[in-house]
C-alpha positions in Angstrom: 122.8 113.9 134.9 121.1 110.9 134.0 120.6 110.6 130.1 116.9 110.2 128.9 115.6 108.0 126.0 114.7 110.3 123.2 111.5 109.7 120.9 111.4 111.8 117.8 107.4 111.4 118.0 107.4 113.2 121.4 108.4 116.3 119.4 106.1 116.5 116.8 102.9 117.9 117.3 102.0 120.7 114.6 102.0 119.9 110.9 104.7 123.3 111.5 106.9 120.5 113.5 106.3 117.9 111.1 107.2 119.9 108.2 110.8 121.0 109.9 111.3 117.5 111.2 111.4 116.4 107.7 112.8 119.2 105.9 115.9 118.3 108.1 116.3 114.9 107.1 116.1 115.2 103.8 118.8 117.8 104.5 120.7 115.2 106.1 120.3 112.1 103.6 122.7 112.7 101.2 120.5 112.0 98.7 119.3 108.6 100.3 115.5 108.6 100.0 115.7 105.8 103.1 116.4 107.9 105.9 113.5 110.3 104.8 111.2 106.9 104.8 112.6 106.7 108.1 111.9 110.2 109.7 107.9 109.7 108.4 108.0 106.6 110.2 108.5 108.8 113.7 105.9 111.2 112.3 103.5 107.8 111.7 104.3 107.2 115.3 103.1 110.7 116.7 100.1 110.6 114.5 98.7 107.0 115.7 100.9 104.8 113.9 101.3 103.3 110.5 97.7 101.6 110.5 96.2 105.4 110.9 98.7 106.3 108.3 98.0 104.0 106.0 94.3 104.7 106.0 94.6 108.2 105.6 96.8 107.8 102.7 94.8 104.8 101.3 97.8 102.8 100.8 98.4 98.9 102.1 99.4 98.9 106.1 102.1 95.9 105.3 103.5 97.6 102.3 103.6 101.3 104.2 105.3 99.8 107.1 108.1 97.9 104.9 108.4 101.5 102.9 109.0 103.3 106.3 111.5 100.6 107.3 114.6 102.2 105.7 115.1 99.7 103.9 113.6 100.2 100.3 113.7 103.2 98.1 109.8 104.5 97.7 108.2 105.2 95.0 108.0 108.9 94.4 103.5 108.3 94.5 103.8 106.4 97.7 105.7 109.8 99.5 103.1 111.9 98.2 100.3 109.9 99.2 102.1 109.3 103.1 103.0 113.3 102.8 99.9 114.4 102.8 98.3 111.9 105.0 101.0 113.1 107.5 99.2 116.9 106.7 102.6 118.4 104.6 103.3 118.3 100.6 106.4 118.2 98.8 108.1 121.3 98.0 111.0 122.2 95.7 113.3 124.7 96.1 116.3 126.2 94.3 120.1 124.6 95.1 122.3 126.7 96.3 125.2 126.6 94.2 128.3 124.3 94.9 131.8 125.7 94.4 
């Protein structure tokens, strides 16, 4: 069977996706902010890219698009503001305890 390119983007349709897609990789970073900056990136790319992103979040389309590189550490602001212009907040929730 022939293997397929997969696109996260393809996958993410509902803000019920989005939210999931992201609640897993902040599950998965380890504590690195990067890969979540990563992960909106692919929900930038379902929603019409980083320019629509940018607009709706009133933030600078260069600067958004170094943030969701991977390659900085964002400012704690600049998620809230790309959050909600990808239609989810932030959310905390209790730890579960180490042993």
């Amino acid at each position: 069977m022939p293997v397929r390119a997969h696109e996260a983007s393809e996958y993410l349709r509902t803000p019920e996706d989005v939210a999931a897609y992201l609640n897993a990789a902040i599950e998965e970073s380890d504590g690195d902010p990067r890969l979540l900056m990563k992960a909106f990136r692919n929900v930038a790319a379902a929603q019409g890219g980083v320019s629509a992103i940018a607009r709706r979040a009133d933030v600078d389309r260069v600067a958004l698009s170094r943030g969701l590189s991977g390659n900085r550490d964002p400012r704690l602001g600049t998620v809230t503001k790309i959050a909600a212009a990808c239609g989810v907040s932030l959310r905390f929730v209790q730890r579960e305890a180490t042993r």
